[in-house]
Structures are given as structure tokens and as C-alpha cells.
C-alpha positions in Angstrom: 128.2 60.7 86.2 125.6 62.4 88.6 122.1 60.8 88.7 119.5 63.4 88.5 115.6 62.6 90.4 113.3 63.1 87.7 111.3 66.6 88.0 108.4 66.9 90.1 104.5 67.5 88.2 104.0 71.0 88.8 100.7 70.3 90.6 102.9 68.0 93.4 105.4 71.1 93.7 102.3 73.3 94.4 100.9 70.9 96.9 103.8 70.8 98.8 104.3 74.7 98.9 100.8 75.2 100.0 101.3 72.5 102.5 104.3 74.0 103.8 102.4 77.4 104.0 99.7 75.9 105.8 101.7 74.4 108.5 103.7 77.2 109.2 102.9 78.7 112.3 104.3 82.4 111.6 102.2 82.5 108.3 98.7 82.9 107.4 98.5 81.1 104.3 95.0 82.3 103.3 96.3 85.4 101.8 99.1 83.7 100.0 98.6 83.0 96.1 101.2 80.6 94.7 102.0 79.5 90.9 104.4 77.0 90.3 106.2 76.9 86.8 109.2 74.9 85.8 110.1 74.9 88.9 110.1 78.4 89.9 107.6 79.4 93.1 105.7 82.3 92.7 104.2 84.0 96.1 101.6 86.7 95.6 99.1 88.7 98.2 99.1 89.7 101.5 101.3 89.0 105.0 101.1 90.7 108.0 104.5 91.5 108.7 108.3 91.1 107.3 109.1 87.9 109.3 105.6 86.5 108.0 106.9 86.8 104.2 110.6 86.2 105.5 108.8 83.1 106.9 107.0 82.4 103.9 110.2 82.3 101.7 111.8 80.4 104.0 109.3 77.6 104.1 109.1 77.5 100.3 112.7 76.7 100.2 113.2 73.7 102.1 111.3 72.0 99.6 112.5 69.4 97.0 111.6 71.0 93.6 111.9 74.4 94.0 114.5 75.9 91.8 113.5 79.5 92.5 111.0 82.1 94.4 109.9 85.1 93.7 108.5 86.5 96.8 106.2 88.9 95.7 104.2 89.6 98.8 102.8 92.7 100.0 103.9 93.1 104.2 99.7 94.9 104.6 100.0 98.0 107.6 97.7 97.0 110.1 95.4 99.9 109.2 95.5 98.8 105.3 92.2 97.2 104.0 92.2 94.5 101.5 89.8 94.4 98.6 87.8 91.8 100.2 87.5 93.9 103.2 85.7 96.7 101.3 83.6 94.5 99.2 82.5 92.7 102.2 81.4 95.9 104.0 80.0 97.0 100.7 77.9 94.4 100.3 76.5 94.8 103.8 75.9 98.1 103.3 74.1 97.8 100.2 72.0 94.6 101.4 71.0 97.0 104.4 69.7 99.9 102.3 66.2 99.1 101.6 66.2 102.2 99.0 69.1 99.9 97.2 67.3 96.5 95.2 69.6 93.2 94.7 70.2 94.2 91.3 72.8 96.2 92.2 76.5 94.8 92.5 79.9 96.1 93.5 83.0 95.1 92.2 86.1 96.3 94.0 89.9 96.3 93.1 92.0 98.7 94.3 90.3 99.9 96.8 87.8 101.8 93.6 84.6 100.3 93.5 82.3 99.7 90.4 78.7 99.9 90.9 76.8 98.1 88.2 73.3 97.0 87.9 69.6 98.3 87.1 67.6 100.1 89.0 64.0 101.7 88.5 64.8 105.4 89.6 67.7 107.3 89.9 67.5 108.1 93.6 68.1 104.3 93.8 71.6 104.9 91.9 71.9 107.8 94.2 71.6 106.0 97.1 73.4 102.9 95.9 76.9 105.7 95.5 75.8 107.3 98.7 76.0 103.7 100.8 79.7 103.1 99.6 81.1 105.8 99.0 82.5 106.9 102.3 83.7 102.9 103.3 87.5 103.4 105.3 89.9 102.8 102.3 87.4 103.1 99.4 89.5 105.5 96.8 86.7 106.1 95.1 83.1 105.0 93.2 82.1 104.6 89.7 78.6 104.4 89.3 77.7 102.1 86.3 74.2 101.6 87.7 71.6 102.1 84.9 68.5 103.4 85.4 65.3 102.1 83.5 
């Protein structure tokens, strides 16, 4: 009769696998998302390269626990901007535009941004629009900014 170890919490699994991530000197775990479920190690966002999420995988699986991965990470072309990259330049720009107040937000995802907020006049909105619109890898602008 084989003796089984009793599974590992899920939270102890995920510590681990971020651990691993972490110490790994071919990846940058920042941009790595990981869920743990029975088991079964998910691996979400953004690598640099193949050998970074080859690496990644790799990592994941020398560790007691882990039953299965599903490597889910996007390999991100060195020109590619990330969401945060365009909502961080976003934000500057619009903190910078002394036509724009601090009302005004922008959401991002998927490289579209959502401008919402209230503004006094509408060459505020305009000029809100105007200040993102042309960001590198901004796909495009909805302007939710209402004016009142």
C-alpha cells in the first residue's frame, strides 16, 4: 500500500510558485499572475521572450504540489506596450495639461482607453481626448467625460 503526503493549502502551493518565480534569474516575475486550484498552476501575463516562459514552466514544475500548469503567458515583442505602459503615460499626459482638471480619469485595457469624469466645458473633454489619443499603442479613445 503506497503512503500518500497529505495535499498542500493552496495558499503554500502559491507561495512556493511565486517563490520559485522570484528567484529565477531568466524570469521577471512581476508580470507573472499565478492561481493555484486543486493543484493545478495557472500562469497568466507577460514574458519577454520564449525561454523566459519556457523558464517559467520549468520552475513551476519542480515543485512538490503541482499536479498541472497551464502556461498561459503572452512572450510581449519588444516594441509591444502593456496596459500599464499606456495608462502610465496617460496619466502624465493628462496631469501635464493644465486645460485637463483631476477629475478626469483614464481606464485602459486593451490598449482602448476610457476617459471618464466631469468637466466644466467641453473644450476641457476636447482636450482631455486630444492628450491621449495619439499615445504609441493606444487603439483607440472613448470619451465618457461629461460636461456640466
Amino acid at each position: 500500500m503506497e503512503m500518500s503526503l497529505p495535499a498542500r493549502s493552496t495558499e503554500a502551493l502559491e507561495h512556493d510558485v511565486r517563490a520559485a518565480l522570484a528567484f529565477d534569474p531568466l524570469i521577471d516575475g512581476h508580470d507573472i499572475g499565478v492561481a493555484v486550484e486543486d493543484g493545478v498552476v495557472t500562469l497568466t501575463g507577460h514574458v519577454a521572450s520564449v525561454g523566459a516562459a519556457v523558464a517559467a514552466e520549468r520552475a513551476v514544475k519542480r515543485i512538490d504540489g503541482v499536479r498541472t500548469i497551464a502556461n498561459a503567458l503572452h512572450v510581449r515583442a519588444r516594441t509591444e506596450r502593456t496596459d500599464t505602459d499606456i495608462a502610465r503615460e496617460a496619466l502624465h499626459r493628462l496631469r501635464n495639461n493644465v486645460t485637463v482638471p483631476l477629475t478626469v480619469q483614464a481606464i485602459v485595457r486593451d490598449g482602448h482607453i476610457r476617459l471618464e469624469g466631469a468637466v466644466s466645458w467641453d473644450h476641457q473633454r476636447a482636450a482631455a481626448e486630444n492628450a491621449v489619443r495619439y499615445l504609441s499603442g493606444v487603439k483607440g479613445v472613448m470619451n465618457e467625460i461629461v460636461v456640466g
